[in-house]
Residue frames relative to the residue before (quaternion, step in Angstrom):
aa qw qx qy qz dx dy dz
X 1.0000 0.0000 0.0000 0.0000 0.00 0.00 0.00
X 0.2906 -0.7881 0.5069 0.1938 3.34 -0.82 0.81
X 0.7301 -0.5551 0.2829 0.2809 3.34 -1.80 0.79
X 0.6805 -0.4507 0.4828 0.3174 3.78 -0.71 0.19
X 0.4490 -0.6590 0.4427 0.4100 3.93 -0.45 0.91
X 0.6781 -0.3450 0.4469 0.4705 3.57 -1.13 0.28
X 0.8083 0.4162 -0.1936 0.3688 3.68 -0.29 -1.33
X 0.7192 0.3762 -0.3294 0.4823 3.16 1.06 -0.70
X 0.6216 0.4725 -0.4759 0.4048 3.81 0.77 -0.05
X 0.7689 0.4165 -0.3718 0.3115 3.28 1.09 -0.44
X 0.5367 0.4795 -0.4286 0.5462 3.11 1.28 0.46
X 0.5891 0.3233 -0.5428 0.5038 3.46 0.58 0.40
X 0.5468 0.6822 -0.3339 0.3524 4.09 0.47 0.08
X 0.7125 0.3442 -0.2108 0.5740 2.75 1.10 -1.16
X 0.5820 0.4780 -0.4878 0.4413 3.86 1.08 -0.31
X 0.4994 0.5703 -0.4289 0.4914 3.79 0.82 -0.66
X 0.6951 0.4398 -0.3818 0.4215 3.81 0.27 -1.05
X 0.5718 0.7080 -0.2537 0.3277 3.28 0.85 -1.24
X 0.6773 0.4156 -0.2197 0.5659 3.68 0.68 -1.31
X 0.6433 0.6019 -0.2648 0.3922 3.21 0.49 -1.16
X 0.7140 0.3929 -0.1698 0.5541 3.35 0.89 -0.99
X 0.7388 0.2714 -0.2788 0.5503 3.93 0.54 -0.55
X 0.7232 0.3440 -0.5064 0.3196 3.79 0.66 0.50
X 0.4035 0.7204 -0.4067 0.3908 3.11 1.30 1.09
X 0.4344 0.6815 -0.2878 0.5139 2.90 1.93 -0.31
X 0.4911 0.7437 -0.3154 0.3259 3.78 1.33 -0.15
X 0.3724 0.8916 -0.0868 0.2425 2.80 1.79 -1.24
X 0.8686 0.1983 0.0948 0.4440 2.12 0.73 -1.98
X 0.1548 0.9022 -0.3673 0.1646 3.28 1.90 0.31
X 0.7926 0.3655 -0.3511 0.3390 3.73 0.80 -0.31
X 0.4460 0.6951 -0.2728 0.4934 3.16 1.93 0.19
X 0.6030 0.5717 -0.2039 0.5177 3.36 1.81 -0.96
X 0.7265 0.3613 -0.1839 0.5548 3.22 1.08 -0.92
X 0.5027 -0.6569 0.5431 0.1444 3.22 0.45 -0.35
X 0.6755 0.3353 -0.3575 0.5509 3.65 0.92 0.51
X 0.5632 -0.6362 0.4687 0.2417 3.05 -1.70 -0.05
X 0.1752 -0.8549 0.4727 0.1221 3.41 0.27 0.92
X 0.5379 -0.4283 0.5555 0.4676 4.06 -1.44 0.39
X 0.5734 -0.4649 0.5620 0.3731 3.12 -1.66 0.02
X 0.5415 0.6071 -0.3861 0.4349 3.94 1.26 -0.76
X 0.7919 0.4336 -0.0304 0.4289 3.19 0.45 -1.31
X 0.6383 0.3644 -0.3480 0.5819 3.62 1.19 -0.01
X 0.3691 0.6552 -0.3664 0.5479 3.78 1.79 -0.28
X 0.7614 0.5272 -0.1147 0.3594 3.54 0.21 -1.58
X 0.7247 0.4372 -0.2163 0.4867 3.50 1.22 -0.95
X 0.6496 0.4883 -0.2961 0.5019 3.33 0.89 -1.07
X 0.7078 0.4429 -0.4121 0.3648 3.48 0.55 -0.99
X 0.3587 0.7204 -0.4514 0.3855 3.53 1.25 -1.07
X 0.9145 0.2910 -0.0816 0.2690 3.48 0.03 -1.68
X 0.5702 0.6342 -0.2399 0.4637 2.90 1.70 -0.30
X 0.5351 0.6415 -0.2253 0.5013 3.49 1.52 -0.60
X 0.5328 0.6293 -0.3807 0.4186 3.20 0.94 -1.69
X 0.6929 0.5385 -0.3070 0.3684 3.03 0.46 -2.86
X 0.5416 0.7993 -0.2005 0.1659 3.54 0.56 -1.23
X 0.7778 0.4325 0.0605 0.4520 2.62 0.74 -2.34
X 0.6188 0.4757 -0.2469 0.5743 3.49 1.58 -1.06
X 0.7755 0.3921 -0.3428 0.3570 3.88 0.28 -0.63
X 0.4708 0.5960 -0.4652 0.4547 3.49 1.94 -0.53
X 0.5799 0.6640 -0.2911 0.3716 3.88 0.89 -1.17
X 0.7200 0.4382 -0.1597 0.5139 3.42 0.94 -1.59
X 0.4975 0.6747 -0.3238 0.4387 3.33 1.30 -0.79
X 0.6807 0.5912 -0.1088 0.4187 3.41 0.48 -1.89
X 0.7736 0.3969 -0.1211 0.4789 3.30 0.35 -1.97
X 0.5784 0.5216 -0.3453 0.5236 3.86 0.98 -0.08
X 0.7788 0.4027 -0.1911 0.4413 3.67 0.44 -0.99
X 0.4661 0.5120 -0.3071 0.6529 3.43 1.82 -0.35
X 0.8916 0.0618 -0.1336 0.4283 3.77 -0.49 -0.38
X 0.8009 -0.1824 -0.1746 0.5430 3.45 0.57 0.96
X 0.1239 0.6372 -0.6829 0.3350 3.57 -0.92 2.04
X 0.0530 -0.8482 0.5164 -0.1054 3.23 -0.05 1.51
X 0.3612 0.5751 -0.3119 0.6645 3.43 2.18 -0.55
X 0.4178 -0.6173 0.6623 0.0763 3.57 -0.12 -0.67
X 0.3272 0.7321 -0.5596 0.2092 3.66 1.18 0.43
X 0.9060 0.2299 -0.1296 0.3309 3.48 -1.45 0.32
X 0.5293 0.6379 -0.4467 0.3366 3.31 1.17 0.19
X 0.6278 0.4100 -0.3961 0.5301 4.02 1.01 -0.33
X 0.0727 -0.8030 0.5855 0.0847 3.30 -0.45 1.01
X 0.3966 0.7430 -0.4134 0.3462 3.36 1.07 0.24
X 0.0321 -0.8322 0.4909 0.2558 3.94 -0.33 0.70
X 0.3510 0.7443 -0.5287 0.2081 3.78 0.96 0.99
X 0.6933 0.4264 -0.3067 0.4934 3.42 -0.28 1.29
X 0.7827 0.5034 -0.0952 0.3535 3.67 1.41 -1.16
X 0.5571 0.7086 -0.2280 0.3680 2.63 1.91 -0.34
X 0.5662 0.4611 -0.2778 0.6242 3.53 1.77 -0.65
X 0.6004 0.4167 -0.4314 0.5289 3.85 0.86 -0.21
X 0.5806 0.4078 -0.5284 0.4664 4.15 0.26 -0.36
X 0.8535 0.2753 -0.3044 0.3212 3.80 0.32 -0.82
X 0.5847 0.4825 -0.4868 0.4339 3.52 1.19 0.15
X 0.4541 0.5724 -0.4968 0.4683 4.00 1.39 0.06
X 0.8270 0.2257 -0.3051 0.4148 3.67 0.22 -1.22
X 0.4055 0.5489 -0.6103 0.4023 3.89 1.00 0.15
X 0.7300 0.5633 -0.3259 0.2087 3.43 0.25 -1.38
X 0.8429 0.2343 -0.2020 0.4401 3.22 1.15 -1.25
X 0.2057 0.6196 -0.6412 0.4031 3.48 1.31 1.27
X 0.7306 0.5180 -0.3183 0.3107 3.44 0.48 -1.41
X 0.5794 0.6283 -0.2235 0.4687 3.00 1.13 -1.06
X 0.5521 0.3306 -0.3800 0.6645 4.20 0.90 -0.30
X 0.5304 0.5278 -0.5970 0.2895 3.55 0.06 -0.60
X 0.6622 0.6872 -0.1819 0.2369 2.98 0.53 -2.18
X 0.8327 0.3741 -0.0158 0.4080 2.83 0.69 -2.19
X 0.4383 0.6003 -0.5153 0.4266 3.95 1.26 -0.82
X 0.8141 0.3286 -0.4278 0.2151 3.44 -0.79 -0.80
X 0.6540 0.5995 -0.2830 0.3643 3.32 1.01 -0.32
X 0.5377 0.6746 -0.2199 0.4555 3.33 1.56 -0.61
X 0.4670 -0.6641 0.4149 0.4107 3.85 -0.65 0.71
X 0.7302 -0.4219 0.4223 0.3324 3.38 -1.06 0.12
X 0.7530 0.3723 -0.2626 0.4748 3.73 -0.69 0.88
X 0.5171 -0.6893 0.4708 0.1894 3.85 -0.69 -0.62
X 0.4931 -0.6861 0.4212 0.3297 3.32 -0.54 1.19
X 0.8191 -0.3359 0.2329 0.4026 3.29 -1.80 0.74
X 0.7337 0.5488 -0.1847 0.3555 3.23 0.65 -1.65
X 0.8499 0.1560 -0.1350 0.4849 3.06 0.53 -0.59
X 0.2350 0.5819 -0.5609 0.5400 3.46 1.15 1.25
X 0.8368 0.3473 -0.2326 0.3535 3.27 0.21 -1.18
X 0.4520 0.6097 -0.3898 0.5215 3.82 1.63 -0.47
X 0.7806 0.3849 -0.2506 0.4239 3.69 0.27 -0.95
X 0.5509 0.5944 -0.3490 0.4706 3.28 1.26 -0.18
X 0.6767 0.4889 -0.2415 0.4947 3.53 1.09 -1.18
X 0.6954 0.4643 -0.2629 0.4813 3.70 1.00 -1.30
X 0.5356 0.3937 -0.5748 0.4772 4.04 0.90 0.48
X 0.6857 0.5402 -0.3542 0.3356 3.57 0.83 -0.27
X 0.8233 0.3155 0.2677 0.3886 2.99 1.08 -1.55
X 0.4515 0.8441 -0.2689 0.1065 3.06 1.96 -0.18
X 0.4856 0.6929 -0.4446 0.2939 3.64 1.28 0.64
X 0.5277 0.7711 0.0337 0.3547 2.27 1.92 -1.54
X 0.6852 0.4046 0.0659 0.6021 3.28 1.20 -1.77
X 0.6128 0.3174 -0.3893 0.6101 3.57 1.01 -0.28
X 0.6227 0.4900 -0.4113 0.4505 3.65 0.01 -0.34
X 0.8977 0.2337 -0.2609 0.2671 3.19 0.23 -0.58
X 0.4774 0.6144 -0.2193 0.5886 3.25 2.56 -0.07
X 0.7679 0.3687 -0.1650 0.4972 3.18 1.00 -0.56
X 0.6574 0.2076 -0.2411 0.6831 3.94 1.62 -0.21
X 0.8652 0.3272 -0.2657 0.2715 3.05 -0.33 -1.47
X 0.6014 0.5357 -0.3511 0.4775 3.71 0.52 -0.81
X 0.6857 0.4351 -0.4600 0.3591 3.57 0.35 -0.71
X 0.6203 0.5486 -0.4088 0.3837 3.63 0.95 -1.28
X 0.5444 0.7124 -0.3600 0.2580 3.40 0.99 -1.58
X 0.8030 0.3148 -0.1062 0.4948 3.52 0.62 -1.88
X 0.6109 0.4845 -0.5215 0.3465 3.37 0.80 -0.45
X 0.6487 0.5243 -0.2825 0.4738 3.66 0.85 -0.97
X 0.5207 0.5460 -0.3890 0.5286 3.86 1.11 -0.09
X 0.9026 0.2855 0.0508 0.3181 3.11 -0.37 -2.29
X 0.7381 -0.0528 -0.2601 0.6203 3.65 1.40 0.27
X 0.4073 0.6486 -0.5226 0.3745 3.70 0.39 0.61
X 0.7528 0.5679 -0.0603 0.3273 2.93 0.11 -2.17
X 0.8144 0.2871 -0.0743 0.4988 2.81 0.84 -2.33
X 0.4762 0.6731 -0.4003 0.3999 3.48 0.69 -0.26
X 0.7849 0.2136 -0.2257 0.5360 3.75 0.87 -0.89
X 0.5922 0.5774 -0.4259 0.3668 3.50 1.07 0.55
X 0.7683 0.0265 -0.0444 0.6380 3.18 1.02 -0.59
X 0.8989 -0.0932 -0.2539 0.3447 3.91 -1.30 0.65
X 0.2855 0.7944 -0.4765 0.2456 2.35 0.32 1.95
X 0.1184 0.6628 -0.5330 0.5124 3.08 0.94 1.83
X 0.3481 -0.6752 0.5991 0.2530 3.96 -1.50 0.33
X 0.4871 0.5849 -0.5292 0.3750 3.08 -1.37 1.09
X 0.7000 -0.5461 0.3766 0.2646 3.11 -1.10 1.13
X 0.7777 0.2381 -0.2506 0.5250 3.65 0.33 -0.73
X 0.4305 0.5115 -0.5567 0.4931 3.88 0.90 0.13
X 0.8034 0.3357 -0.2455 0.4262 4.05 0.25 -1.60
X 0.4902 0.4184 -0.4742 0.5999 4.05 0.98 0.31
X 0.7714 0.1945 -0.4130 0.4434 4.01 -0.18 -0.17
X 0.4296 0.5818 -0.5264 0.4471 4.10 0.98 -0.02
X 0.7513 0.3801 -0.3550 0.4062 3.36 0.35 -1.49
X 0.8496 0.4174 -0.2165 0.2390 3.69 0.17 -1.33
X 0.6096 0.4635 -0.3353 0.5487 3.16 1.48 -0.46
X 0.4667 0.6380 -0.3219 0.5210 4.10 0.97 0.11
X 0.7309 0.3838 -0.0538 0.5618 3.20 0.73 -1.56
X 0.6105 0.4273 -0.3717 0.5537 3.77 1.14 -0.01
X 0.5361 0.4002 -0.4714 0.5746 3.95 0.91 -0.70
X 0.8681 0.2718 -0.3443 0.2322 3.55 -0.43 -1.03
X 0.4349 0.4834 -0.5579 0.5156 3.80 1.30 0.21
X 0.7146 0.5245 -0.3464 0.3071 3.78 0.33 -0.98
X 0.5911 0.4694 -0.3593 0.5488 3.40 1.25 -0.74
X 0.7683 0.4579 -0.2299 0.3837 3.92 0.38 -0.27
X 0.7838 -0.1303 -0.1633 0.5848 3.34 1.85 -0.11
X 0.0790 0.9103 -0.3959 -0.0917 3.55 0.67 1.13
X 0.3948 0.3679 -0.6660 0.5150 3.14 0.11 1.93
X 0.7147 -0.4223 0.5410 0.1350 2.80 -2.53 1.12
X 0.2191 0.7032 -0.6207 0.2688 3.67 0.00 1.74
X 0.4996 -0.3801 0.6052 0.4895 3.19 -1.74 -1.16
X 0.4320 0.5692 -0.5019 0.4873 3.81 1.11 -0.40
X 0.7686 0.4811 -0.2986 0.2977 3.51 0.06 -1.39
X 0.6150 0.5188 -0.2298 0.5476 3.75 1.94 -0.66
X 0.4678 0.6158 -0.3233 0.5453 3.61 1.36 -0.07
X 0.6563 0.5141 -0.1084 0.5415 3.21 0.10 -1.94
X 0.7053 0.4819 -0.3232 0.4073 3.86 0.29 -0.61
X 0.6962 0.5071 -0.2458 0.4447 2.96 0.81 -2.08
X 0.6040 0.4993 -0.4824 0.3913 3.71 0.62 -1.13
X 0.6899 0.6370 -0.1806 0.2927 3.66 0.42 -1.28
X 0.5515 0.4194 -0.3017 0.6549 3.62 1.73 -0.52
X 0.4977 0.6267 -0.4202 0.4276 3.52 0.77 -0.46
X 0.7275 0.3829 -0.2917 0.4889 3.18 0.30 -1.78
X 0.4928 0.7532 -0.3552 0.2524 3.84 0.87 -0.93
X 0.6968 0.3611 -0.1064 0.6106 3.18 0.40 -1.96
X 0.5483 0.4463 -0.5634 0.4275 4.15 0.23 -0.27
X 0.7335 0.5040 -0.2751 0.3636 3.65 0.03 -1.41
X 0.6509 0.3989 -0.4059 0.5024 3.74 1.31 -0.89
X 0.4760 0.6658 -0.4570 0.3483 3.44 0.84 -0.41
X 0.9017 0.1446 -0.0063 0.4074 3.38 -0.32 -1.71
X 0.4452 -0.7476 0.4222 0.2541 3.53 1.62 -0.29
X 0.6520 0.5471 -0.2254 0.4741 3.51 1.65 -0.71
X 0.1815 -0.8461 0.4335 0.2517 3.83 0.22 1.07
X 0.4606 0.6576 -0.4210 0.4220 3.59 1.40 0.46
X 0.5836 0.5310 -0.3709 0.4898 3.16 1.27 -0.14
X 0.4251 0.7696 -0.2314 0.4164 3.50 1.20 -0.70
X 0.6514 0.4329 -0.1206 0.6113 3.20 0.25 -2.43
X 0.6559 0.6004 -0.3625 0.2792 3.44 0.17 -1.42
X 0.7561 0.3740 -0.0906 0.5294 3.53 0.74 -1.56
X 0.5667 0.5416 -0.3707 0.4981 3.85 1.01 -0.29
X 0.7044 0.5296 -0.2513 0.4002 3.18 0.66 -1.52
X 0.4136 0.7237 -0.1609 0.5285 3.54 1.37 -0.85
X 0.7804 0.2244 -0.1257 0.5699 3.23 -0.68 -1.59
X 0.8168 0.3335 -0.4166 0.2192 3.89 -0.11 -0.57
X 0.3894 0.7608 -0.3912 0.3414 3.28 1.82 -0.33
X 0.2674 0.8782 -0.1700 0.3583 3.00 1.17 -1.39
X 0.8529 0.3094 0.0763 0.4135 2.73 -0.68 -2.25
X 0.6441 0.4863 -0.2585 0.5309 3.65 0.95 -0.90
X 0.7740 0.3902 -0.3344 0.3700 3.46 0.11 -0.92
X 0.4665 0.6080 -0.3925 0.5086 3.61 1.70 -0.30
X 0.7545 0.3860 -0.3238 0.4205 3.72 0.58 -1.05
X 0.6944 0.2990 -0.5191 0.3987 3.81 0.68 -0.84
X 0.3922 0.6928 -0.5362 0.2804 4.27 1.10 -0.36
X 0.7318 0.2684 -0.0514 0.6243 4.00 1.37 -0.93
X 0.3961 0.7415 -0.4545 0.2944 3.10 0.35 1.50
């Protein structure tokens, strides 16, 4: 089966970005309403929606790799071998903040100004969904999705524009303004890039996202 015209995947991409982007607007769902929600119950909604987002991109995910997957993603379901590639992905791009923190201005990109804001409010909530759901969300977006939509052909200069042009959306979706944040946010994203061309298995992905952002959470409730 052949691949979807050019135009028409990228208009299905950008509708995929789209949702993605306005069901983050959940977030902020007790601010919309105007009440104070439990921490249980503001847990409960977001996830609610976040699944949906979930459930529909696993589907799109599926139905793509099933009728045209010339890469061959997802077909070794076996995780013998991938398991030293999930931890040499999130070792790597620890090192990689090492590297890069000191150079960065003081304070904290947009993105994650506004996360730490939400998690004094909300921090079941916000960890669940920073620490599970979001990862699955983008990994199935920003190298699933996009990976079988566009260079998806073999060769070296197909798997250098998969990784870097990926790893731009998913720095860009975390800081869309012209920073060093926005070169972070990238770099992490080629990471995730070259993992997924590796093993082909976007569980390995989730796997290593899910990982690296824990991480990141257990640092914030550690300074609470």
């Amino acid at each position: 089966m052949t691949s979807p015209t050019l135009t028409r995947r990228i208009l299905y991409f950008i509708g995929f970005m789209l949702l993605q982007n306005f069901s983050v607007v959940i977030l902020s769902v007790d601010q919309i309403l105007g009440i104070q929600m439990s921490q249980l119950a503001y847990a409960i909604v977001i996830s609610l929606v976040f699944l949906a987002v979930m459930v529909y991109f696993i589907r799109q995910y599926q139905h793509q790799i099933q009728a045209y997957n010339p890469r061959g993603f997802g077909l070794n379901l076996s995780m013998k071998g991938k398991i030293s590639w999930i931890i040499l992905t999130v070792v790597g791009v620890y090192i990689f903040l090492m590297v890069v923190t000191p150079l960065l201005p003081a304070g904290n990109a947009e993105n994650q100004v506004e996360i730490n804001k939400l998690f004094r409010q909300q921090a079941l909530g916000i960890t669940l969904y920073g620490a599970v759901l979001a990862p699955i969300i983008e990994e199935l977006l920003y190298r699933g999705i996009f990976m079988n939509f566009f260079w998806n052909k073999q060769g070296r200069k197909y798997d250098i524009l998969a990784v870097v042009i990926s790893g731009l959306l998913f720095g860009l979706l975390h800081e869309p303004q012209l920073s060093l944040y926005l070169l972070v946010y990238s770099g992490i994203g080629m990471a995730f890039g070259a993992l997924y061309l590796k093993t082909k298995d976007i569980r390995c992905n989730m796997i290593a996202h899910i990982l690296y952002n824990s991480v990141t959470f257990l640092a914030m409730f550690a300074t609470m």
